[in-house]
Predicted model as a PDB file, atoms N, CA, C, CB and O in Angstrom, pLDDT in the B-factor column:
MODEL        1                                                                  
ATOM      1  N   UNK A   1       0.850  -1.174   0.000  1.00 65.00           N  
ATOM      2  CA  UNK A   1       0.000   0.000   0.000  1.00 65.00           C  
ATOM      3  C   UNK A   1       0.900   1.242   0.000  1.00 65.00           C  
ATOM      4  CB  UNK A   1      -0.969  -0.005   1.231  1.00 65.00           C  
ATOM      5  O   UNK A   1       1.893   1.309   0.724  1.00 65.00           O  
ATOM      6  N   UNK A   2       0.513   2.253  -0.857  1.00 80.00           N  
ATOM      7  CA  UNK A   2       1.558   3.211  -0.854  1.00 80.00           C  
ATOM      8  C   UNK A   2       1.425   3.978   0.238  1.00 80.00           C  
ATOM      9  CB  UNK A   2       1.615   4.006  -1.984  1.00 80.00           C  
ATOM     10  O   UNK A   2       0.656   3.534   1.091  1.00 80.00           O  
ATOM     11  N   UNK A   3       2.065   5.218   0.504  1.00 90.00           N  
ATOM     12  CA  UNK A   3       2.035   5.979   2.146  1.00 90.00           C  
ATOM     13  C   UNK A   3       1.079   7.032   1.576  1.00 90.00           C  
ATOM     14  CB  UNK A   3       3.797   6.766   2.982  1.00 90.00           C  
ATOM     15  O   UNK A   3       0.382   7.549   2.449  1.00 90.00           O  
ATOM     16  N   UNK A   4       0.874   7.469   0.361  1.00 91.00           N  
ATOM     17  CA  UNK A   4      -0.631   8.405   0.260  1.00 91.00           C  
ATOM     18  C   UNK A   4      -2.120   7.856   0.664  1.00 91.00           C  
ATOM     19  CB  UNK A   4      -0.868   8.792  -1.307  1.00 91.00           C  
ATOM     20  O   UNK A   4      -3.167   8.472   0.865  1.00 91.00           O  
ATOM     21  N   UNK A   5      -1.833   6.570   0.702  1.00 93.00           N  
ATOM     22  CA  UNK A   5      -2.966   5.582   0.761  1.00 93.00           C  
ATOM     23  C   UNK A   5      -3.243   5.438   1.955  1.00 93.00           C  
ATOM     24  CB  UNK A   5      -2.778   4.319   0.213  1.00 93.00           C  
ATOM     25  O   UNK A   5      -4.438   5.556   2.226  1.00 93.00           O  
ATOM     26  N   UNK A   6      -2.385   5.167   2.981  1.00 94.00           N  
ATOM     27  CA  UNK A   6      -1.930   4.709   4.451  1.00 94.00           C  
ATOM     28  C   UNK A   6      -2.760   6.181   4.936  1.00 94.00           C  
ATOM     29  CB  UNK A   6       0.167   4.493   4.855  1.00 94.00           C  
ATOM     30  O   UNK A   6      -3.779   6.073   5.619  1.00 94.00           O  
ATOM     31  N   UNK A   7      -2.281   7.447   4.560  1.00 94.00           N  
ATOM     32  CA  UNK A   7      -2.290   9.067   4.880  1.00 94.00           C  
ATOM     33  C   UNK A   7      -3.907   8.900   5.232  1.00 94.00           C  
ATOM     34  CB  UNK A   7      -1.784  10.377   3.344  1.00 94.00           C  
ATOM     35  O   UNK A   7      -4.444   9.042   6.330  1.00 94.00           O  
ATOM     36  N   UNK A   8      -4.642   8.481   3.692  1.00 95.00           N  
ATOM     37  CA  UNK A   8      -5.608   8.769   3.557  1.00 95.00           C  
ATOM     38  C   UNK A   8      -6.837   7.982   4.565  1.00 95.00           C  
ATOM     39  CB  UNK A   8      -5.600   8.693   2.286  1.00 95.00           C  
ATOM     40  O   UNK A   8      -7.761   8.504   5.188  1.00 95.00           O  
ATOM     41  N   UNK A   9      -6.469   6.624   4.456  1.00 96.00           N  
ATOM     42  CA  UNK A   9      -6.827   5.681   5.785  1.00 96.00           C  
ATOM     43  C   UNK A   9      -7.056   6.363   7.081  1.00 96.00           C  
ATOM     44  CB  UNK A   9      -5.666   4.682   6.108  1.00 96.00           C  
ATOM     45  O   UNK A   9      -8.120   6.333   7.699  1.00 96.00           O  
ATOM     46  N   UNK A  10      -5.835   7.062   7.496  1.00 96.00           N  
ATOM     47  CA  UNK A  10      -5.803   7.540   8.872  1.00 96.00           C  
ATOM     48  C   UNK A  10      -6.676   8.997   8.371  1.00 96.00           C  
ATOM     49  CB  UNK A  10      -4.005   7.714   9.653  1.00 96.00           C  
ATOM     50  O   UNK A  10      -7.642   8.784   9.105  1.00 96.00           O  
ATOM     51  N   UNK A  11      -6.864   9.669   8.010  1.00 97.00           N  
ATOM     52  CA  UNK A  11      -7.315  11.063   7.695  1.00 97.00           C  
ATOM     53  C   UNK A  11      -8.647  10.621   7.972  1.00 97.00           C  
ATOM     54  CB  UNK A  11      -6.995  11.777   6.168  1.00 97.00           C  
ATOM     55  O   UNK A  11      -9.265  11.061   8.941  1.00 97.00           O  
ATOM     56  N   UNK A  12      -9.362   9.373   6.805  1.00 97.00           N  
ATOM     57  CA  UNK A  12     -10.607   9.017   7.170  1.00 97.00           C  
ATOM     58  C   UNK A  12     -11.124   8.656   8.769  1.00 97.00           C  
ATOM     59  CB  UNK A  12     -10.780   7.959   6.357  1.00 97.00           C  
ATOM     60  O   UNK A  12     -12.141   9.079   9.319  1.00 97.00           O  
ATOM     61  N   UNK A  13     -10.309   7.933   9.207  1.00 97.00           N  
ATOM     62  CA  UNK A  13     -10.714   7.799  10.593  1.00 97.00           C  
ATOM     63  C   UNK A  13     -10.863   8.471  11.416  1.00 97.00           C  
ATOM     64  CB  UNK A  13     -10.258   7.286  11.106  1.00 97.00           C  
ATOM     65  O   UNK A  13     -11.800   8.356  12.206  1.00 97.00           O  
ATOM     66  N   UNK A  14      -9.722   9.632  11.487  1.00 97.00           N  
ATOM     67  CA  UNK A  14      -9.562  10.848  12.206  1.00 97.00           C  
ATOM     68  C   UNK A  14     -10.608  11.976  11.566  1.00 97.00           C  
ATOM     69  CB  UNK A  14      -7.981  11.307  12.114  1.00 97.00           C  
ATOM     70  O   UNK A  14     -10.488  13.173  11.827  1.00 97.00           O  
ATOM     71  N   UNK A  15     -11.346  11.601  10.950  1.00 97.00           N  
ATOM     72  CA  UNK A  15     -12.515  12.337  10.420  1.00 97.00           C  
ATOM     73  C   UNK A  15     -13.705  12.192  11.063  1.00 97.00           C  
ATOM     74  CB  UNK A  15     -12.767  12.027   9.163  1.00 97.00           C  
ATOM     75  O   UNK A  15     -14.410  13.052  11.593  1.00 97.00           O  
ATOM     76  N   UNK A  16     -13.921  10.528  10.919  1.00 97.00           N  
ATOM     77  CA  UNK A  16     -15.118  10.084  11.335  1.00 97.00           C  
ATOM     78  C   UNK A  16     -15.034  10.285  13.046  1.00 97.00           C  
ATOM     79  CB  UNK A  16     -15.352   8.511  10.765  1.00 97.00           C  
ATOM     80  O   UNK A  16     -15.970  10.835  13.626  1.00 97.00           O  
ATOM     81  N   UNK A  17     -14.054   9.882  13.659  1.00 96.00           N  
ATOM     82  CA  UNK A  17     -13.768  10.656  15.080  1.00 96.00           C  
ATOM     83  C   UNK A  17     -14.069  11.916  15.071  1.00 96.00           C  
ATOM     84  CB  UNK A  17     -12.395  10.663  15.545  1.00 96.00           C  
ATOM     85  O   UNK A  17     -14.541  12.182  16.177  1.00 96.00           O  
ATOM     86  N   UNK A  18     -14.047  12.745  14.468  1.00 97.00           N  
ATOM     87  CA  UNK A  18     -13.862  14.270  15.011  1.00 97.00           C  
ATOM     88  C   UNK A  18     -15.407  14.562  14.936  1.00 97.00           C  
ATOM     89  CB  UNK A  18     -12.762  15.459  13.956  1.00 97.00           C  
ATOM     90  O   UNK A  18     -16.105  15.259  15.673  1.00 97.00           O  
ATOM     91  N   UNK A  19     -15.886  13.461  13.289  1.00 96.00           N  
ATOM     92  CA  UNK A  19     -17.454  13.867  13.460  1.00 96.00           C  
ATOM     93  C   UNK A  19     -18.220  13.487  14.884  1.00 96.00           C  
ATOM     94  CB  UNK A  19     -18.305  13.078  12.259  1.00 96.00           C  
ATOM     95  O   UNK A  19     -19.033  14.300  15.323  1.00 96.00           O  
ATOM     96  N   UNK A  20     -18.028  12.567  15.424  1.00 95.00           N  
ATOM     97  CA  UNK A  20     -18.650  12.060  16.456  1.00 95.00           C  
ATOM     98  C   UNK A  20     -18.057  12.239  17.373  1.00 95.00           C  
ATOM     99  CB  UNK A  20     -18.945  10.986  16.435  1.00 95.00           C  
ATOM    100  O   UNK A  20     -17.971  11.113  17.862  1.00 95.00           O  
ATOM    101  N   UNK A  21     -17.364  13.144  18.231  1.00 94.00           N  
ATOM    102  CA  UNK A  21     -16.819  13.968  18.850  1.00 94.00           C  
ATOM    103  C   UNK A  21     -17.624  14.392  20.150  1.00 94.00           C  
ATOM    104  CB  UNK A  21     -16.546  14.909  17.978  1.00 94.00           C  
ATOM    105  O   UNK A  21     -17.109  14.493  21.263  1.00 94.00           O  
ATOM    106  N   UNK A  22     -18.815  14.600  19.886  1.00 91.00           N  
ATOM    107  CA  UNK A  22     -19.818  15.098  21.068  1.00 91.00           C  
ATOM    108  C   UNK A  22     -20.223  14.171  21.926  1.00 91.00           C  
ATOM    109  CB  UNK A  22     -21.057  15.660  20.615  1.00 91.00           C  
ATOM    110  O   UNK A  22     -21.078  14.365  22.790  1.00 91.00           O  
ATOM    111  N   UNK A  23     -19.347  12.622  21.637  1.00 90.00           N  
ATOM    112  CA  UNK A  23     -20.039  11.270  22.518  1.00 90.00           C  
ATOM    113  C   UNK A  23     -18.965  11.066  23.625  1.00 90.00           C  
ATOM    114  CB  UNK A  23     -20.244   9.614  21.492  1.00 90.00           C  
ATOM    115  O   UNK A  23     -19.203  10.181  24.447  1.00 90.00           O  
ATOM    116  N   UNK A  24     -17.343  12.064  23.797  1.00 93.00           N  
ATOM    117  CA  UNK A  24     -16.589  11.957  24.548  1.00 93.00           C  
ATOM    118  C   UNK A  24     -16.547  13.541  25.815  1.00 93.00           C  
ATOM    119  CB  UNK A  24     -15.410  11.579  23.591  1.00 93.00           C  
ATOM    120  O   UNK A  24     -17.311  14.480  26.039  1.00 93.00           O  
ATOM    121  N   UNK A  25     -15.806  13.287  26.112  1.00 94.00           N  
ATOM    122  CA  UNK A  25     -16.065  13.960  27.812  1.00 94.00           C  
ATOM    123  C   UNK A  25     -15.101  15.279  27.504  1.00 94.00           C  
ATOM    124  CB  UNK A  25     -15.305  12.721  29.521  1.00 94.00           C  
ATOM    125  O   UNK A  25     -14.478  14.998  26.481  1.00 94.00           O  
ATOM    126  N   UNK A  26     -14.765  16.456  27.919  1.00 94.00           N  
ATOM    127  CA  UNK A  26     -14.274  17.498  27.364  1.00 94.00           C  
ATOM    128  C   UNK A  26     -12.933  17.668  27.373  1.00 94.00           C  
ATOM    129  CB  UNK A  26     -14.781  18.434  27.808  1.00 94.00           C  
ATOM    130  O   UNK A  26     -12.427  18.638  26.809  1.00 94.00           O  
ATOM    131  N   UNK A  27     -12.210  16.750  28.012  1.00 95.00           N  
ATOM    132  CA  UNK A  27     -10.599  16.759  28.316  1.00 95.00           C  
ATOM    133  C   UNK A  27     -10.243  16.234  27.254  1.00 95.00           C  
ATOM    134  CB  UNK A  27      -9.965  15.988  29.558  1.00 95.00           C  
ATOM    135  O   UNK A  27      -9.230  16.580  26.646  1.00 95.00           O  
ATOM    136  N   UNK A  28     -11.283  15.034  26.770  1.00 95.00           N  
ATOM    137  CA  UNK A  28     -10.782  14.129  25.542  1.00 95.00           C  
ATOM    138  C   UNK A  28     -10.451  15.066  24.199  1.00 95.00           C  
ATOM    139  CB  UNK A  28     -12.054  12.954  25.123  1.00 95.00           C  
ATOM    140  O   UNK A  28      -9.393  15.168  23.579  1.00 95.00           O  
ATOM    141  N   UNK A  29     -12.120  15.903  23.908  1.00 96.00           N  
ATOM    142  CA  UNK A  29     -12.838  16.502  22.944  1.00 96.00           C  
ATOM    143  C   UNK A  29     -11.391  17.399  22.450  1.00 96.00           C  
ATOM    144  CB  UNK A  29     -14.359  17.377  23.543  1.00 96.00           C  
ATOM    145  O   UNK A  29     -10.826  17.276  21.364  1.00 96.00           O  
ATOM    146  N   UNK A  30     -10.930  18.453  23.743  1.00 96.00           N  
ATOM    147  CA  UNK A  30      -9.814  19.086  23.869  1.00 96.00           C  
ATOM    148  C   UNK A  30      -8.368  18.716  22.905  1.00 96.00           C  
ATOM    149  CB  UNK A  30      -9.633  18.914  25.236  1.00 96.00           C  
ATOM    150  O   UNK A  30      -7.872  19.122  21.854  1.00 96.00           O  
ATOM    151  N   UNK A  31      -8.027  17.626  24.035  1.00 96.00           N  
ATOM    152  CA  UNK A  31      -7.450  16.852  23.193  1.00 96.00           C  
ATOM    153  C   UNK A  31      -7.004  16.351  21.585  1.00 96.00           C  
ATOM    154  CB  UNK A  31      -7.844  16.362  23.551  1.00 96.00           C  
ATOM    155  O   UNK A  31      -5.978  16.367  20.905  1.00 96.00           O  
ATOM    156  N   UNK A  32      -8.204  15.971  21.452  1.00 96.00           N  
ATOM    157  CA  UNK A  32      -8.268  14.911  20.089  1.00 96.00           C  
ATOM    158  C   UNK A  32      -8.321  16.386  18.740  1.00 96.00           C  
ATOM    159  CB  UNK A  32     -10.282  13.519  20.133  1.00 96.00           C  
ATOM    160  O   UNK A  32      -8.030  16.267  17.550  1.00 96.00           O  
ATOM    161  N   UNK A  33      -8.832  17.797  19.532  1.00 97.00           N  
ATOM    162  CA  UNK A  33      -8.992  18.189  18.195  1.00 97.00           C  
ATOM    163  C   UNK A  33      -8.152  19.028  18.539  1.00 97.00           C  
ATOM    164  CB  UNK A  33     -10.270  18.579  17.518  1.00 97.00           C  
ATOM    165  O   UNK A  33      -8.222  20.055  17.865  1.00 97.00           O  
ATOM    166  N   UNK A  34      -7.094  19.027  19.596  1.00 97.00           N  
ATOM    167  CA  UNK A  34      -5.399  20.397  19.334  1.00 97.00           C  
ATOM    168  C   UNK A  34      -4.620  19.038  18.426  1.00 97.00           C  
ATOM    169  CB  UNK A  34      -3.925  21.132  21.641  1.00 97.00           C  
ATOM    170  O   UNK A  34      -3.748  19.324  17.605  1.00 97.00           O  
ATOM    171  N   UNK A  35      -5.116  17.206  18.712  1.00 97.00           N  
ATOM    172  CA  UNK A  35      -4.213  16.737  18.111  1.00 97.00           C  
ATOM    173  C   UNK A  35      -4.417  16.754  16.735  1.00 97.00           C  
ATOM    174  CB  UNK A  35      -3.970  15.666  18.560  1.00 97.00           C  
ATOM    175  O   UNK A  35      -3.466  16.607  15.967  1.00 97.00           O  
ATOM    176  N   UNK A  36      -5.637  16.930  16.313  1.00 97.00           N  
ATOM    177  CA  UNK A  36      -6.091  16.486  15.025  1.00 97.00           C  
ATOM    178  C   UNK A  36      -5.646  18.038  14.230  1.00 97.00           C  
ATOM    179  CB  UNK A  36      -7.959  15.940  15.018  1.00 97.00           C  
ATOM    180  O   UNK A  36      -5.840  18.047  13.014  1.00 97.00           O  
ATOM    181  N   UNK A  37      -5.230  18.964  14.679  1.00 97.00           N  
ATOM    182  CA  UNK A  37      -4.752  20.558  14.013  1.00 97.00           C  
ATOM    183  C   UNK A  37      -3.035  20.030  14.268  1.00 97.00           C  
ATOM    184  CB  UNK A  37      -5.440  22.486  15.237  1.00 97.00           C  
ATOM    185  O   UNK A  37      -2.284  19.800  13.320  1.00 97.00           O  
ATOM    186  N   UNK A  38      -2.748  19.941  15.283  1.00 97.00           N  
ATOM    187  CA  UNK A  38      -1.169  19.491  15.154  1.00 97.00           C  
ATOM    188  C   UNK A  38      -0.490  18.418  14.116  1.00 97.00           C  
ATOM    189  CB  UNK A  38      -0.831  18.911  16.452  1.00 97.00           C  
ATOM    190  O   UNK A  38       0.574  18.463  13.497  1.00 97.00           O  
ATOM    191  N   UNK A  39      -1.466  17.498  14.171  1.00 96.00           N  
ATOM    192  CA  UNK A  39      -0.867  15.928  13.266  1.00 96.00           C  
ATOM    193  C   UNK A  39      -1.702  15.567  12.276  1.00 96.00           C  
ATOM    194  CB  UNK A  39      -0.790  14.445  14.178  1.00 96.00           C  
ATOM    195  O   UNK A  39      -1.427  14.625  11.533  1.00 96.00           O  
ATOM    196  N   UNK A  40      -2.855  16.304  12.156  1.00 96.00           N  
ATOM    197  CA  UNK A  40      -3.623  15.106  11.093  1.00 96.00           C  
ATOM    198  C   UNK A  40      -3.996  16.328   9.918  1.00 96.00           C  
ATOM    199  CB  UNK A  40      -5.437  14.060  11.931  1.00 96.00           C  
ATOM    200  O   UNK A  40      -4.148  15.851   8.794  1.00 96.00           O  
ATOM    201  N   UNK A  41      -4.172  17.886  10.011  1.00 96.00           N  
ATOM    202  CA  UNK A  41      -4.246  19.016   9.168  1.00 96.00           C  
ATOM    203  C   UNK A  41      -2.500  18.865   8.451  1.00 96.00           C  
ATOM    204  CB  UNK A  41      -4.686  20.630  10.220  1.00 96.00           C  
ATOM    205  O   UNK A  41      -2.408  18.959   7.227  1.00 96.00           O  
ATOM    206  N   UNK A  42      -1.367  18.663   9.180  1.00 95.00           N  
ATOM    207  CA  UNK A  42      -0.377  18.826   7.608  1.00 95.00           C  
ATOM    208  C   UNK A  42      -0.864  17.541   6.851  1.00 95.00           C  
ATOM    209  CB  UNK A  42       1.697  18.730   7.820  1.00 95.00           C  
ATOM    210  O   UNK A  42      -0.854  17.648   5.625  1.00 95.00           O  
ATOM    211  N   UNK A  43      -1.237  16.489   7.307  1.00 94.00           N  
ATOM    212  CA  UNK A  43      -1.248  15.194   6.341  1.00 94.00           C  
ATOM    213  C   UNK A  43      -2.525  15.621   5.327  1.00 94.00           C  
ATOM    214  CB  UNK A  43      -1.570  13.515   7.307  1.00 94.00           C  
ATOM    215  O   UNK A  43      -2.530  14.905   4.325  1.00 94.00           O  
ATOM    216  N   UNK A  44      -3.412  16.438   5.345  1.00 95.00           N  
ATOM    217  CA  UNK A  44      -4.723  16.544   4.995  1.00 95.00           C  
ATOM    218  C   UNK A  44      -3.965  17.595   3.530  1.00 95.00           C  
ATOM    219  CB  UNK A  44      -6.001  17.310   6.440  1.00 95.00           C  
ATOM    220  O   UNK A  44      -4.379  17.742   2.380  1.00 95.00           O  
ATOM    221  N   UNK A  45      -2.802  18.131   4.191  1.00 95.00           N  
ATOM    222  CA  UNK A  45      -2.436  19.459   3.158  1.00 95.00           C  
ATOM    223  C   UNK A  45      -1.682  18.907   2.263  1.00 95.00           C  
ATOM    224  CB  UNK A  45      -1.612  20.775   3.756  1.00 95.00           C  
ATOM    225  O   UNK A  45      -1.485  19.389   1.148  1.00 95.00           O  
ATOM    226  N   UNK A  46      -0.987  17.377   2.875  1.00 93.00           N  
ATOM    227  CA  UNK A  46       0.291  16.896   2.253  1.00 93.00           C  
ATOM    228  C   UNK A  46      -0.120  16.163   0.752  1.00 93.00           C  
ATOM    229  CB  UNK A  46       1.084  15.753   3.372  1.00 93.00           C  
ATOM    230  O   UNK A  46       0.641  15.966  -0.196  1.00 93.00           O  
ATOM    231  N   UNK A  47      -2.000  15.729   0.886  1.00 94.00           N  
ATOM    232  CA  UNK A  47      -2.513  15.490   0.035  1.00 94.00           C  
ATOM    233  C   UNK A  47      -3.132  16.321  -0.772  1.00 94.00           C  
ATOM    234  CB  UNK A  47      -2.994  14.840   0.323  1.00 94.00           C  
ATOM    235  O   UNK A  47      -3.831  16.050  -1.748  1.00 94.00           O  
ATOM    236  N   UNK A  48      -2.804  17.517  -0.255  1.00 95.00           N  
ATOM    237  CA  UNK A  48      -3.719  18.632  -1.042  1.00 95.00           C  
ATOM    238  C   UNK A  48      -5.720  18.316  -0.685  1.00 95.00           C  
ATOM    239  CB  UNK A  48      -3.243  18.327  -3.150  1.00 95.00           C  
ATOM    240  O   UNK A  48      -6.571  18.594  -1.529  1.00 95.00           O  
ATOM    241  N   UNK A  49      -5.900  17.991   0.062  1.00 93.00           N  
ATOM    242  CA  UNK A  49      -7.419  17.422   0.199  1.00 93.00           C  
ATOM    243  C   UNK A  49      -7.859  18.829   0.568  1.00 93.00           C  
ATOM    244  CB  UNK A  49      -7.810  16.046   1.468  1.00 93.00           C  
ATOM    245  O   UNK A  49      -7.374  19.377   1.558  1.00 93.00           O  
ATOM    246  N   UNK A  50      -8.639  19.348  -0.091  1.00 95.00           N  
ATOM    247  CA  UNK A  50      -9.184  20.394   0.295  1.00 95.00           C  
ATOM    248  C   UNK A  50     -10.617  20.294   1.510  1.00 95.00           C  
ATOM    249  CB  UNK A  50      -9.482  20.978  -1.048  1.00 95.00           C  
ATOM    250  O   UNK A  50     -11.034  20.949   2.465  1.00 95.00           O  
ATOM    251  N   UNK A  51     -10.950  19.183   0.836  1.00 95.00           N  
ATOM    252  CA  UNK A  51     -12.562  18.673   1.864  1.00 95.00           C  
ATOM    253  C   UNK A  51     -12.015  18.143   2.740  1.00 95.00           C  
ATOM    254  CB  UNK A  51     -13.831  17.520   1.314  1.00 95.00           C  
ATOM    255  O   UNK A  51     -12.868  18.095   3.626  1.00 95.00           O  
ATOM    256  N   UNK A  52     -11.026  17.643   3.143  1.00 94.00           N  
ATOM    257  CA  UNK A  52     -10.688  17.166   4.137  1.00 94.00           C  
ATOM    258  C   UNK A  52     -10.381  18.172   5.313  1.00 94.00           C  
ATOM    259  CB  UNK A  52      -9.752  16.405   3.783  1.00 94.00           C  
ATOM    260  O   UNK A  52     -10.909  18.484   6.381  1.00 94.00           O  
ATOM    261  N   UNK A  53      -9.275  18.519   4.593  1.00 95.00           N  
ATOM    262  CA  UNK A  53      -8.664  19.890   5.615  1.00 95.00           C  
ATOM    263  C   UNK A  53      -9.576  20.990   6.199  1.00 95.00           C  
ATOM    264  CB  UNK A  53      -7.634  20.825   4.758  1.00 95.00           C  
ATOM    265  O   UNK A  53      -9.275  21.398   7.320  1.00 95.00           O  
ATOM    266  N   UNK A  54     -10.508  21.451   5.667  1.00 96.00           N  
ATOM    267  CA  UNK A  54     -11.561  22.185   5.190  1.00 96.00           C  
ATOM    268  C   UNK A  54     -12.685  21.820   7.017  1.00 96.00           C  
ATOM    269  CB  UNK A  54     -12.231  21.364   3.227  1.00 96.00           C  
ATOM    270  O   UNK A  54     -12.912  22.510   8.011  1.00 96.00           O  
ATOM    271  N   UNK A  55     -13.149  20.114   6.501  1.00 96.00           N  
ATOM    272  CA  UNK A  55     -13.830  19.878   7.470  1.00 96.00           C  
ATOM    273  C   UNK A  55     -12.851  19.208   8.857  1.00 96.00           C  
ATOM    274  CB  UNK A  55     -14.933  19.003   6.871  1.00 96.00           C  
ATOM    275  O   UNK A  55     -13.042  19.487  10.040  1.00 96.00           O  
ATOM    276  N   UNK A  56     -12.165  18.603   8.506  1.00 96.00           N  
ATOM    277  CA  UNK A  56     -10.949  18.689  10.165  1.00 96.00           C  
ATOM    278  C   UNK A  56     -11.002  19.881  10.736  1.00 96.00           C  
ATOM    279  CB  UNK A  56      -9.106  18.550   9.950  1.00 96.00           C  
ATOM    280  O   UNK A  56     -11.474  19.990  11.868  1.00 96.00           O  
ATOM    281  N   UNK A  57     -10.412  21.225   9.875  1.00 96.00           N  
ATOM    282  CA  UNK A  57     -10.426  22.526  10.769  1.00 96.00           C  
ATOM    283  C   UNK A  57     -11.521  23.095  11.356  1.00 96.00           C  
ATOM    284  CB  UNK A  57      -9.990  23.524  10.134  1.00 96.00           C  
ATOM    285  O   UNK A  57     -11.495  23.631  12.464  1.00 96.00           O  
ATOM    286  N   UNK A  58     -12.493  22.998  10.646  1.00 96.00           N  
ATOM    287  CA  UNK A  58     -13.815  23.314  11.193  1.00 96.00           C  
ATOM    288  C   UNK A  58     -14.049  22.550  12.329  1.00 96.00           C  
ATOM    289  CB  UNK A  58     -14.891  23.105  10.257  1.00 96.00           C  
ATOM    290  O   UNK A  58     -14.044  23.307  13.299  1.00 96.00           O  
ATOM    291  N   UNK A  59     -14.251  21.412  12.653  1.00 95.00           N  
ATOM    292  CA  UNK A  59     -14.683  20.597  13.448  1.00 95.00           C  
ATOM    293  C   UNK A  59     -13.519  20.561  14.751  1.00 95.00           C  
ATOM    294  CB  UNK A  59     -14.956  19.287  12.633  1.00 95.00           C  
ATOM    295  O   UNK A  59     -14.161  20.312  15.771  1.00 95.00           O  
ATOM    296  N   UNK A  60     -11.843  20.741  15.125  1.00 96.00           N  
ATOM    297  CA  UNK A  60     -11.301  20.799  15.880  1.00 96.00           C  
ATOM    298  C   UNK A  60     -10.879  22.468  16.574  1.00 96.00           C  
ATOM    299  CB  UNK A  60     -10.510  19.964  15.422  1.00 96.00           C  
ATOM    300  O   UNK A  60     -10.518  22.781  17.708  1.00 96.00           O  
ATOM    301  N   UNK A  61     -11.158  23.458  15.092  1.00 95.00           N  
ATOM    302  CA  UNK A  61     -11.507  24.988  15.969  1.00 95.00           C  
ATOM    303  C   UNK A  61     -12.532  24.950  16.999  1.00 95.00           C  
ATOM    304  CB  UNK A  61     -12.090  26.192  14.988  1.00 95.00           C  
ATOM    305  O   UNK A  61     -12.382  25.645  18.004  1.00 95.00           O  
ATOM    306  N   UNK A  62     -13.787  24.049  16.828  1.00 94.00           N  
ATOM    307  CA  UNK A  62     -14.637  24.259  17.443  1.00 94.00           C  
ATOM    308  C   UNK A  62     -14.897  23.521  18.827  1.00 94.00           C  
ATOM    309  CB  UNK A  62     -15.415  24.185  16.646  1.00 94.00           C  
ATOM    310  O   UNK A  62     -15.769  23.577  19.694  1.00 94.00           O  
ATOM    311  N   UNK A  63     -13.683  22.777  18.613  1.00 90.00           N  
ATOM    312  CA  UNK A  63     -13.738  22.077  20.347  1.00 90.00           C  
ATOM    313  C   UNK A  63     -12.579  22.575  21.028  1.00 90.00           C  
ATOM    314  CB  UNK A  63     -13.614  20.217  20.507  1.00 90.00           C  
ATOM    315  O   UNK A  63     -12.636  22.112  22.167  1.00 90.00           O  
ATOM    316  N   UNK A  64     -11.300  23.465  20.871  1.00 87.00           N  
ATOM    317  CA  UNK A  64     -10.468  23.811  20.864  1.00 87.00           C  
ATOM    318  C   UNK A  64     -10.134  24.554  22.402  1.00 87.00           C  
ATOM    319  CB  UNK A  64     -10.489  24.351  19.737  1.00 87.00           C  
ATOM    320  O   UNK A  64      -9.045  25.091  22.604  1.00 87.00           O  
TER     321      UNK A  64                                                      
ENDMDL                                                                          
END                                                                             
Protein backbone atom coordinates (compact mmCIF):
# COMPACT_ATOMS: atom_id res chain seq x y z
CA UNK A 1 0.00 0.00 0.00
CA UNK A 2 1.56 3.21 -0.85
CA UNK A 3 2.04 5.98 2.15
CA UNK A 4 -0.63 8.40 0.26
CA UNK A 5 -2.97 5.58 0.76
CA UNK A 6 -1.93 4.71 4.45
CA UNK A 7 -2.29 9.07 4.88
CA UNK A 8 -5.61 8.77 3.56
CA UNK A 9 -6.83 5.68 5.79
CA UNK A 10 -5.80 7.54 8.87
CA UNK A 11 -7.32 11.06 7.69
CA UNK A 12 -10.61 9.02 7.17
CA UNK A 13 -10.71 7.80 10.59
CA UNK A 14 -9.56 10.85 12.21
CA UNK A 15 -12.52 12.34 10.42
CA UNK A 16 -15.12 10.08 11.34
CA UNK A 17 -13.77 10.66 15.08
CA UNK A 18 -13.86 14.27 15.01
CA UNK A 19 -17.45 13.87 13.46
CA UNK A 20 -18.65 12.06 16.46
CA UNK A 21 -16.82 13.97 18.85
CA UNK A 22 -19.82 15.10 21.07
CA UNK A 23 -20.04 11.27 22.52
CA UNK A 24 -16.59 11.96 24.55
CA UNK A 25 -16.06 13.96 27.81
CA UNK A 26 -14.27 17.50 27.36
CA UNK A 27 -10.60 16.76 28.32
CA UNK A 28 -10.78 14.13 25.54
CA UNK A 29 -12.84 16.50 22.94
CA UNK A 30 -9.81 19.09 23.87
CA UNK A 31 -7.45 16.85 23.19
CA UNK A 32 -8.27 14.91 20.09
CA UNK A 33 -8.99 18.19 18.19
CA UNK A 34 -5.40 20.40 19.33
CA UNK A 35 -4.21 16.74 18.11
CA UNK A 36 -6.09 16.49 15.02
CA UNK A 37 -4.75 20.56 14.01
CA UNK A 38 -1.17 19.49 15.15
CA UNK A 39 -0.87 15.93 13.27
CA UNK A 40 -3.62 15.11 11.09
CA UNK A 41 -4.25 19.02 9.17
CA UNK A 42 -0.38 18.83 7.61
CA UNK A 43 -1.25 15.19 6.34
CA UNK A 44 -4.72 16.54 5.00
CA UNK A 45 -2.44 19.46 3.16
CA UNK A 46 0.29 16.90 2.25
CA UNK A 47 -2.51 15.49 0.04
CA UNK A 48 -3.72 18.63 -1.04
CA UNK A 49 -7.42 17.42 0.20
CA UNK A 50 -9.18 20.39 0.29
CA UNK A 51 -12.56 18.67 1.86
CA UNK A 52 -10.69 17.17 4.14
CA UNK A 53 -8.66 19.89 5.61
CA UNK A 54 -11.56 22.18 5.19
CA UNK A 55 -13.83 19.88 7.47
CA UNK A 56 -10.95 18.69 10.16
CA UNK A 57 -10.43 22.53 10.77
CA UNK A 58 -13.81 23.31 11.19
CA UNK A 59 -14.68 20.60 13.45
CA UNK A 60 -11.30 20.80 15.88
CA UNK A 61 -11.51 24.99 15.97
CA UNK A 62 -14.64 24.26 17.44
CA UNK A 63 -13.74 22.08 20.35
CA UNK A 64 -10.47 23.81 20.86
Amino acid sequence: MADDEVILIKLAERLHNMRTIEYIDERKKKEKAKETIEWFMPLARRLENRKLMDELSELSIRYC
